[in-house]
OpenMM code with the backbone's topology and positions (N, CA, C; nanometers):
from openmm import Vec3, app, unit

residues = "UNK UNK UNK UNK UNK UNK UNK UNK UNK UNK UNK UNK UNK UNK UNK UNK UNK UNK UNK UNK UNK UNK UNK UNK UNK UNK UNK UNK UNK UNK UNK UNK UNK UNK UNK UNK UNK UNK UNK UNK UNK UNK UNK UNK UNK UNK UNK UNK UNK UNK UNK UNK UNK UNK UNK UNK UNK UNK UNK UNK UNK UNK UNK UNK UNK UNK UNK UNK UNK UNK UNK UNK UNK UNK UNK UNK UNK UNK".split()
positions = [
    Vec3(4.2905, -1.4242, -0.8375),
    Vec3(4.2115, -1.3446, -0.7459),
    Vec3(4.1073, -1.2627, -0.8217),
    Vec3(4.1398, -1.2134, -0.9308),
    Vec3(4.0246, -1.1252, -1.0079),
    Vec3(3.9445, -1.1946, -1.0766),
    Vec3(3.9536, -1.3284, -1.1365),
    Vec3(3.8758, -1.4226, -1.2053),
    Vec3(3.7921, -1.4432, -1.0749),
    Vec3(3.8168, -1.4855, -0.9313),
    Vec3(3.7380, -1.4915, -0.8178),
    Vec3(3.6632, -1.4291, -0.8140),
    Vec3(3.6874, -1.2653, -0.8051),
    Vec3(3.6059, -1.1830, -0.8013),
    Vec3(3.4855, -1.1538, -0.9175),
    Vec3(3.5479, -1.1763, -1.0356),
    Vec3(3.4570, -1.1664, -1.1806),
    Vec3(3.3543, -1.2606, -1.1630),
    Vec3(3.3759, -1.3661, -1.1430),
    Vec3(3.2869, -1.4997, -1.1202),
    Vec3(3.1937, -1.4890, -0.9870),
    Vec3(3.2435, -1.4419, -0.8668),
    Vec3(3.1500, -1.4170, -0.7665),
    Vec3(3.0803, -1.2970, -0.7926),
    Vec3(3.0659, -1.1642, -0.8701),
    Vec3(3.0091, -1.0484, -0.9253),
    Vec3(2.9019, -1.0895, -0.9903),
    Vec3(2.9368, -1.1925, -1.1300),
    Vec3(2.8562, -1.2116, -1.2354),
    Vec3(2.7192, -1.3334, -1.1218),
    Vec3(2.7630, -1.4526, -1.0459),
    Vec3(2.7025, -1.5049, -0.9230),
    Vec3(2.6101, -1.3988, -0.8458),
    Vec3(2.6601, -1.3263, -0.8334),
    Vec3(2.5740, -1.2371, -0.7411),
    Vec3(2.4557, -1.1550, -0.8069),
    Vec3(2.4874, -1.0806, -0.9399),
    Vec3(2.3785, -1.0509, -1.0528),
    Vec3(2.2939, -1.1830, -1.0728),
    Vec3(2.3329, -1.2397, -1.1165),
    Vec3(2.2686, -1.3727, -1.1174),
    Vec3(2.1682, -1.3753, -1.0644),
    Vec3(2.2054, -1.3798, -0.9137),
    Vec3(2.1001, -1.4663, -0.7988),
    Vec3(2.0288, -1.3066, -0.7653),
    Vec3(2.0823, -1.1604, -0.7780),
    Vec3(2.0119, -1.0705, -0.7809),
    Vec3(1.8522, -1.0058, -0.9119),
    Vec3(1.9502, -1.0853, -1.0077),
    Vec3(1.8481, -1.0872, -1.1231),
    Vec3(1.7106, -1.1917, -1.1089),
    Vec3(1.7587, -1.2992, -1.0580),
    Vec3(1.6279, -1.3836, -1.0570),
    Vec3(1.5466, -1.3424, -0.9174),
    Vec3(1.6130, -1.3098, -0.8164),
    Vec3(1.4879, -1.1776, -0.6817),
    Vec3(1.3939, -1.1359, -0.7377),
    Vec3(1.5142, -1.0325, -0.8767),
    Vec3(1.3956, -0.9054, -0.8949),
    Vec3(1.3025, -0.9611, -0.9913),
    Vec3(1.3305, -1.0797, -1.0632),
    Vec3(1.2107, -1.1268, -1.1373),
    Vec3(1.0728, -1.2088, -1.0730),
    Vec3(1.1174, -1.2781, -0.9568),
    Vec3(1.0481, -1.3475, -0.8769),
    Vec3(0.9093, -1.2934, -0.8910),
    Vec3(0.8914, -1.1817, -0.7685),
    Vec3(0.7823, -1.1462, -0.7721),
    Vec3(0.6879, -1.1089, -0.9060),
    Vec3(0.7287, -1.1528, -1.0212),
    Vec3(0.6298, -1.1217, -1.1604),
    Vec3(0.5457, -1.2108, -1.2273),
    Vec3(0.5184, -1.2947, -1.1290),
    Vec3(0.4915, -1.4289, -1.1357),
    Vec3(0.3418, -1.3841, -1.0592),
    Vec3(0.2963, -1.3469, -0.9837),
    Vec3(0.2584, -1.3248, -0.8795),
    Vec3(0.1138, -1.3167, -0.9483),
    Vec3(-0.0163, -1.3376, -0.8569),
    Vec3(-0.1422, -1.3832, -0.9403),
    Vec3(-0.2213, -1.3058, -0.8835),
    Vec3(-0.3190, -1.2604, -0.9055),
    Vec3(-0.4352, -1.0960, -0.8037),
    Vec3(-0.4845, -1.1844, -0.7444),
    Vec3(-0.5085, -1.1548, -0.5701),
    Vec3(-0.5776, -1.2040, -0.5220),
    Vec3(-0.7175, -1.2294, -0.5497),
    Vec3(-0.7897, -1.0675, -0.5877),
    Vec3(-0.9222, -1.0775, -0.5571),
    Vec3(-0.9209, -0.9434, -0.7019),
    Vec3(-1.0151, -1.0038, -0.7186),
    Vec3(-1.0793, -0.9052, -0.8779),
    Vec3(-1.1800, -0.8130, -0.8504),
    Vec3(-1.2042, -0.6669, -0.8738),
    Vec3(-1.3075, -0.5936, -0.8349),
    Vec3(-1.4127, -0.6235, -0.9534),
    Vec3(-1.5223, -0.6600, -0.9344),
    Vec3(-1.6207, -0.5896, -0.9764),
    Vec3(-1.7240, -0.5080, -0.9278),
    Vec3(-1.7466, -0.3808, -1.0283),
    Vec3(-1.8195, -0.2604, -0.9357),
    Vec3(-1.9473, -0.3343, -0.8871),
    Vec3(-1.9887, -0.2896, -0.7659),
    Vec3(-2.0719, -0.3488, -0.6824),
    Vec3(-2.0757, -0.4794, -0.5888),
    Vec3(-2.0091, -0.5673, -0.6346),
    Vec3(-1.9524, -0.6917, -0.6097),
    Vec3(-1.8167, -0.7107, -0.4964),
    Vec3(-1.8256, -0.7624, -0.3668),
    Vec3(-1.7368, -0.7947, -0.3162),
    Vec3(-1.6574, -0.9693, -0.3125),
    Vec3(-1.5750, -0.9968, -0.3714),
    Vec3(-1.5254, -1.1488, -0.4521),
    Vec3(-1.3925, -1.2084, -0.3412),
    Vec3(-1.3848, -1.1270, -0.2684),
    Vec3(-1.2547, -1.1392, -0.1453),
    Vec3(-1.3213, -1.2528, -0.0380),
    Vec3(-1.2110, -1.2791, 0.0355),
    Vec3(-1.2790, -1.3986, 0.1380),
    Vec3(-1.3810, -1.3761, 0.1789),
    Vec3(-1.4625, -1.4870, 0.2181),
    Vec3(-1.6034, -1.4121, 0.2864),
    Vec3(-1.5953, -1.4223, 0.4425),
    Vec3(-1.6664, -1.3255, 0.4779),
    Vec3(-1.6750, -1.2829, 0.5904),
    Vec3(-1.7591, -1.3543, 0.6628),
    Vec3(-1.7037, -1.4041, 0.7843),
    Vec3(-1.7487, -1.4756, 0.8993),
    Vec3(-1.7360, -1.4398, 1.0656),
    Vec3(-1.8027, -1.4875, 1.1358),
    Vec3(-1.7608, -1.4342, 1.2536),
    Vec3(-1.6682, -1.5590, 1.3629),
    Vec3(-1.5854, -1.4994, 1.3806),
    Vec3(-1.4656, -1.5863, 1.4868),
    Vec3(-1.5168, -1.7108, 1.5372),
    Vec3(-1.6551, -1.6708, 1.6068),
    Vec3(-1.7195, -1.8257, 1.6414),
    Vec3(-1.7477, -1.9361, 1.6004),
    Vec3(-1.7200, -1.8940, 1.4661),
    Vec3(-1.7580, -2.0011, 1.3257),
    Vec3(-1.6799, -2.1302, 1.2936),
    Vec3(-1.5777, -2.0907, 1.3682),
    Vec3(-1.4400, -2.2043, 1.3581),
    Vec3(-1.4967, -2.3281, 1.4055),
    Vec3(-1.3845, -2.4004, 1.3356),
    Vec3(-1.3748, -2.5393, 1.3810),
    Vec3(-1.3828, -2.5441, 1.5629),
    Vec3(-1.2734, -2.4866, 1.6047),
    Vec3(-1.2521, -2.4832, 1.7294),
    Vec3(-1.3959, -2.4572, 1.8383),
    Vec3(-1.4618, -2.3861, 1.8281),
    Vec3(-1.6246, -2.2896, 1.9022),
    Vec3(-1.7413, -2.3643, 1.8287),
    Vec3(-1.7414, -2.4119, 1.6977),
    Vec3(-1.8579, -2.4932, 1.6376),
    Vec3(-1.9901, -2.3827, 1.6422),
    Vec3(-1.9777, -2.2617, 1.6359),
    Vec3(-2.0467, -2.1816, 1.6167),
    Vec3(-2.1002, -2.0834, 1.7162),
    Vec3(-2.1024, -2.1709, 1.8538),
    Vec3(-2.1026, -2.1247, 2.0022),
    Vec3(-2.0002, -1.9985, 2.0226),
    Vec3(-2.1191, -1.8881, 2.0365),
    Vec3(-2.0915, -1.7223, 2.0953),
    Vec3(-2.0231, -1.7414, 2.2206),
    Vec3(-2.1011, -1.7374, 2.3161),
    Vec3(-2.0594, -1.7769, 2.4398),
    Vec3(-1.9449, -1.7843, 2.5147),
    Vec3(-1.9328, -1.9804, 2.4591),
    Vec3(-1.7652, -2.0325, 2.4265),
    Vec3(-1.6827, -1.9507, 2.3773),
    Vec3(-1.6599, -1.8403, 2.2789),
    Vec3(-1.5877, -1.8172, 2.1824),
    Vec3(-1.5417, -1.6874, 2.2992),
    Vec3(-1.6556, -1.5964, 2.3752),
    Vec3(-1.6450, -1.4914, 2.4428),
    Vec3(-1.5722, -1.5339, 2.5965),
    Vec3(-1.6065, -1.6589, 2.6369),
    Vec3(-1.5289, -1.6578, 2.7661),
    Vec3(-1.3382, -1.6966, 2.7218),
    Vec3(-1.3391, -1.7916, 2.6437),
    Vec3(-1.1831, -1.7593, 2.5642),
    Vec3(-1.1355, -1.6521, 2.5083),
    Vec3(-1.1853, -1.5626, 2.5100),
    Vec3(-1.1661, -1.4181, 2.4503),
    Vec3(-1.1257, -1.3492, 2.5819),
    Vec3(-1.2086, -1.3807, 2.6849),
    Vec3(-1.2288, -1.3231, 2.8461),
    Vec3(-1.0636, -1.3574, 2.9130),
    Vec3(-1.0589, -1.4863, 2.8497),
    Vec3(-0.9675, -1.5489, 2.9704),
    Vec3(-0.8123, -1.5570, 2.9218),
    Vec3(-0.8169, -1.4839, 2.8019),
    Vec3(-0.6884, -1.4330, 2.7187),
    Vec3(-0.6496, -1.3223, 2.7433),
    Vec3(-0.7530, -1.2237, 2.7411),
    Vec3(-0.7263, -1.0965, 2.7582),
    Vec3(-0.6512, -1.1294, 2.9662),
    Vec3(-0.7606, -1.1809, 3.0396),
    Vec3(-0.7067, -1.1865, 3.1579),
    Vec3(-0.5700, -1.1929, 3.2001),
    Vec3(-0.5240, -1.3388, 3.0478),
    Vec3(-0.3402, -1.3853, 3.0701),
    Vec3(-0.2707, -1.2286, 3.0327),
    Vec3(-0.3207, -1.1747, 2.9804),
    Vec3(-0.2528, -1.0458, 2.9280),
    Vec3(-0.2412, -0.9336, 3.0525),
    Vec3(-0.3186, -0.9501, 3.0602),
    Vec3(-0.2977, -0.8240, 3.2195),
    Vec3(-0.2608, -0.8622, 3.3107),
    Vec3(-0.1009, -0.7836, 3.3302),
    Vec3(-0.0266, -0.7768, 3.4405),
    Vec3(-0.0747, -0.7378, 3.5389),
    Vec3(-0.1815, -0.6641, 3.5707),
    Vec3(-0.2235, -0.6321, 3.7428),
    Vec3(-0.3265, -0.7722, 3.7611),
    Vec3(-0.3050, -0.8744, 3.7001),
    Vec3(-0.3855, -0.9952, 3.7373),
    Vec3(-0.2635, -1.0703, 3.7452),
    Vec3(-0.1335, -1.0938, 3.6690),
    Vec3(-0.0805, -1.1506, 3.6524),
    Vec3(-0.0007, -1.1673, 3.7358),
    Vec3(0.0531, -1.0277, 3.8336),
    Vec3(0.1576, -1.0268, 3.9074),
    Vec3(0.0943, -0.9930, 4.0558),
    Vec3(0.1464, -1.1072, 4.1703),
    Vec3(0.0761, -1.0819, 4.2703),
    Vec3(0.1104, -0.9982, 4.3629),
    Vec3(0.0125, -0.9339, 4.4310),
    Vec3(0.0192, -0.8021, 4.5261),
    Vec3(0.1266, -0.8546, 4.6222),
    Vec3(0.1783, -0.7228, 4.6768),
    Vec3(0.2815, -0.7727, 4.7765),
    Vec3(0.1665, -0.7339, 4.9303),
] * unit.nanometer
topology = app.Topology()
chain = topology.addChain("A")
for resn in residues:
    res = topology.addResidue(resn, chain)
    for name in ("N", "CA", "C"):
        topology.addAtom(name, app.Element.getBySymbol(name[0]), res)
């Protein structure tokens, strides 16, 4: 029973030791340089694959989401 326990302890450091090393691996997203922004670039929603660049399109699916969201549309008057 105590060899059980010794062996599931030292198991458990184990698999606790390699957690806390995990994350040290880990790579910088985005590098500052002063003046310089190097992070994703910025686009606007319409830009997608999905809208092909079309405002419009992009605003009445925006319209008609928000609509599914509101319960005084959603639920009918008695």
């Amino acid at each position: 029973m105590m060899r059980t326990l010794t062996m599931l302890g030292l198991l458990l450091a184990a698999v606790a030791g390699a957690a806390s090393l995990s994350g040290c691996g880990e790579k910088t997203v985005t590098s500052y340089e002063p003046g310089k922004y190097s992070g994703a670039r910025v686009v606007s929603p319409w830009d997608s694959p999905q809208y092909a660049g079309k405002q419009a399109e992009w605003d009445s699916a925006i319209q008609a989401r928000a609509l599914g969201q509101n319960d005084y549309v959603r639920i009918p008057a008695k």
